[in-house]
N, C-alpha and C positions, 0 to 999 in steps of 0.2 A: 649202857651208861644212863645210869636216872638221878634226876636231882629231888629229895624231898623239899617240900614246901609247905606251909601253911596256908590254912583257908581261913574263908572271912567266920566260919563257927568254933573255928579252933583245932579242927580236926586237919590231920595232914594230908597230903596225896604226893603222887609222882610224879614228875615233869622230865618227858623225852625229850631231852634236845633235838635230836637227831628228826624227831617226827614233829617239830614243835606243836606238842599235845601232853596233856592231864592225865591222867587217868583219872580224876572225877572233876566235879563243877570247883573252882576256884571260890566259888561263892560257897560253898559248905558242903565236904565231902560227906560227912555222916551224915547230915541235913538231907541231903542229894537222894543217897540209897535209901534213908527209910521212906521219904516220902513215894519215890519213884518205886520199888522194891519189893518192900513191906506193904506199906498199907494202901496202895496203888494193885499193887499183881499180890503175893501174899493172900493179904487177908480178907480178899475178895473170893479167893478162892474155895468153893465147896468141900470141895473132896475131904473125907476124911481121913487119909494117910496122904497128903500131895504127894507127887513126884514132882520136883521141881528138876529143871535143866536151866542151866547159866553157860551162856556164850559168853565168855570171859573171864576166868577165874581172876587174874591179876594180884589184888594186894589179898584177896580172899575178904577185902571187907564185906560184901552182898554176904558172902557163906557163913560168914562171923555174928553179923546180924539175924540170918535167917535163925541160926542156931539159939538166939538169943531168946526169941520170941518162939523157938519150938519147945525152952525151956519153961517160960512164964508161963504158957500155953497148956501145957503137958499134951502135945500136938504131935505125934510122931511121923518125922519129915525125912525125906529119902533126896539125896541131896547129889546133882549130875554135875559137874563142872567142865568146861573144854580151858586147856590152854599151852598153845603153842611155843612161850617162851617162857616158862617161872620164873619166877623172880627168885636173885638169891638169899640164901638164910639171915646174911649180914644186913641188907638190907630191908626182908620184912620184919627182921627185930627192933627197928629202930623209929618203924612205925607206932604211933603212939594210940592206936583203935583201942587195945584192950583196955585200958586205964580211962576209956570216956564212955564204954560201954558198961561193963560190968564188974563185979569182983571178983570174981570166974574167967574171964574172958582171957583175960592173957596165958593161961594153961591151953583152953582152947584154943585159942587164936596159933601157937607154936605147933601143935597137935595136929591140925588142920594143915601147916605147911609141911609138916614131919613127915603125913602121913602119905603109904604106897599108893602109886599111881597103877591106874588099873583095875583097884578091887577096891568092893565094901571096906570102909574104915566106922565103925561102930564109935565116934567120938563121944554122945554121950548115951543115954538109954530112949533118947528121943531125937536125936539126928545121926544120920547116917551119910556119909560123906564118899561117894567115888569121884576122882579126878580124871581128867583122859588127856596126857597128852600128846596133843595130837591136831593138825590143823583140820579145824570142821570144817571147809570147805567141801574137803576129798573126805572125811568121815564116812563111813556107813551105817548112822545109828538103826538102829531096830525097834528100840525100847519109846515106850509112848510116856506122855506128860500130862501132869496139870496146870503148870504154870511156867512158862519161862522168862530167862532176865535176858533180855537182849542186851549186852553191855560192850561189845565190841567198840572200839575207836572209830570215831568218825567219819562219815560218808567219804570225805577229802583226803581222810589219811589211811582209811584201811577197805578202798571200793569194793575190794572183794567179796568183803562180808556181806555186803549191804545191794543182793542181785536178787529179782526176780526167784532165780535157781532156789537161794537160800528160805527166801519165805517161801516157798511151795513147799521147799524141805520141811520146815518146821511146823507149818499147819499140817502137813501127811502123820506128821508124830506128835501131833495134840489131841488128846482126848477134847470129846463132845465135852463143851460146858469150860473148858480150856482157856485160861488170857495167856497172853505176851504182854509184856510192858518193855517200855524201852524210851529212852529220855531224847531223841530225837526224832522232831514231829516237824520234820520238814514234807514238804508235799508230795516229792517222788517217792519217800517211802511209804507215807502214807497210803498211795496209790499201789505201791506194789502191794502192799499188804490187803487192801481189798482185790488186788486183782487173782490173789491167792484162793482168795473164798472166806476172810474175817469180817468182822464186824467192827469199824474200828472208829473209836470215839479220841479227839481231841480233850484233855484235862489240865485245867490247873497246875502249872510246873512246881520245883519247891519253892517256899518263904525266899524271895531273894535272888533265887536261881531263872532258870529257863522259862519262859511266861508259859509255853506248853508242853506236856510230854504224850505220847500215843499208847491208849493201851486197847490189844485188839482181843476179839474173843471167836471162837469157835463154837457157831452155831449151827444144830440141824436145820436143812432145807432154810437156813435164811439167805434172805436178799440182803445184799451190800450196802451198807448205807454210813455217814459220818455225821455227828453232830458237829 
């Protein structure tokens, strides 16, 4: 059971009762992901074909976005999502992203939930979309990255995701030269992620939103350190 809501940019999110939690910032959901997402983890990123990986697929807005700027870009992105509950079709159709995004977007946007889980989906000639669902917890990925969105639900309402185990996991399947972003920059995480072996900087959260969010990076032979 999810209720949609309005945010303070106009853009909608989900509200769990049952977990009393968002799935994005109340202060501005599309606000939120570009800043945190995009041009935070994104467009920092070198790599010339990224692989990205998203802990949390949810409304698909990160993959709707990403897709956006893989199009502006002509940036060809290969696109990993996890997630243990989809949402249903009546409900992501009632979410209003495509119509603030793009003129395009809402073809995508349906596309993106339509499509098989498990395998390459070819959305457009520059993004490439696999789904997994499946709880990453007990996952066994293989497959290495360049950027990941750590998007999972909050320390308080989903601890699991958020252990020591998990970031060892995900720096082992980061390419050198690699970030994580992720919109909370609380202190135990922060600590476990350097205790991982990243390099992790405190940043500027979005206009309005979270005063900081943490993006961390995979460095050869560095020493740990935070601004």
């Amino acid at each position: 059971m999810v209720d949609i809501e309005t945010t303070a940019d106009g853009s909608q999110t989900l509200y769990v009762p049952a977990l009393d939690e968002h799935y994005h910032s109340v202060k501005g959901a599309i606000t939120e992901s570009v800043h945190i997402f995009i041009n935070t983890g994104l467009k920092q990123c070198k790599a010339v074909q990224p692989h990205i990986l998203e802990v949390g697929f949810g409304t698909g807005l990160n993959a709707l976005l990403t897709l956006q700027e893989a199009e502006e870009t002509e940036r060809r992105l290969f696109y990993t999502s996890f997630e243990k509950y989809p949402l249903q079709m009546n409900v992501v159709e009632k979410l209003d992203y495509p119509k603030l995004v793009s003129a395009n977007a809402a073809q995508y946007y349906v596309e993106m939930h339509k499509s098989k889980w498990g395998v390459w989906n070819d959305i457009t000639p520059h993004f490439s979309l696999r789904k997994i669902e499946s709880d990453f917890v007990t996952y066994p990925i293989e497959e290495f990255y360049d950027v990941i969105y750590f998007d999972a639900f909050a320390p308080e309402k989903q601890s699991e995701m958020w252990s020591q185990d998990i970031f060892d996991k995900l720096f082992a399947h980061l390419n050198d030269g690699g970030i994580l972003v992720t919109y909370c920059a609380k202190g135990i995480v922060r600590r476990m992620l350097q205790a991982s072996g990243f390099v992790v900087e405190r940043l500027a959260g979005p206009p309005g939103g979270k005063r900081e969010i943490l993006r961390a990076t995979k460095l050869c032979n560095s020493n740990d350190y935070v601004n």
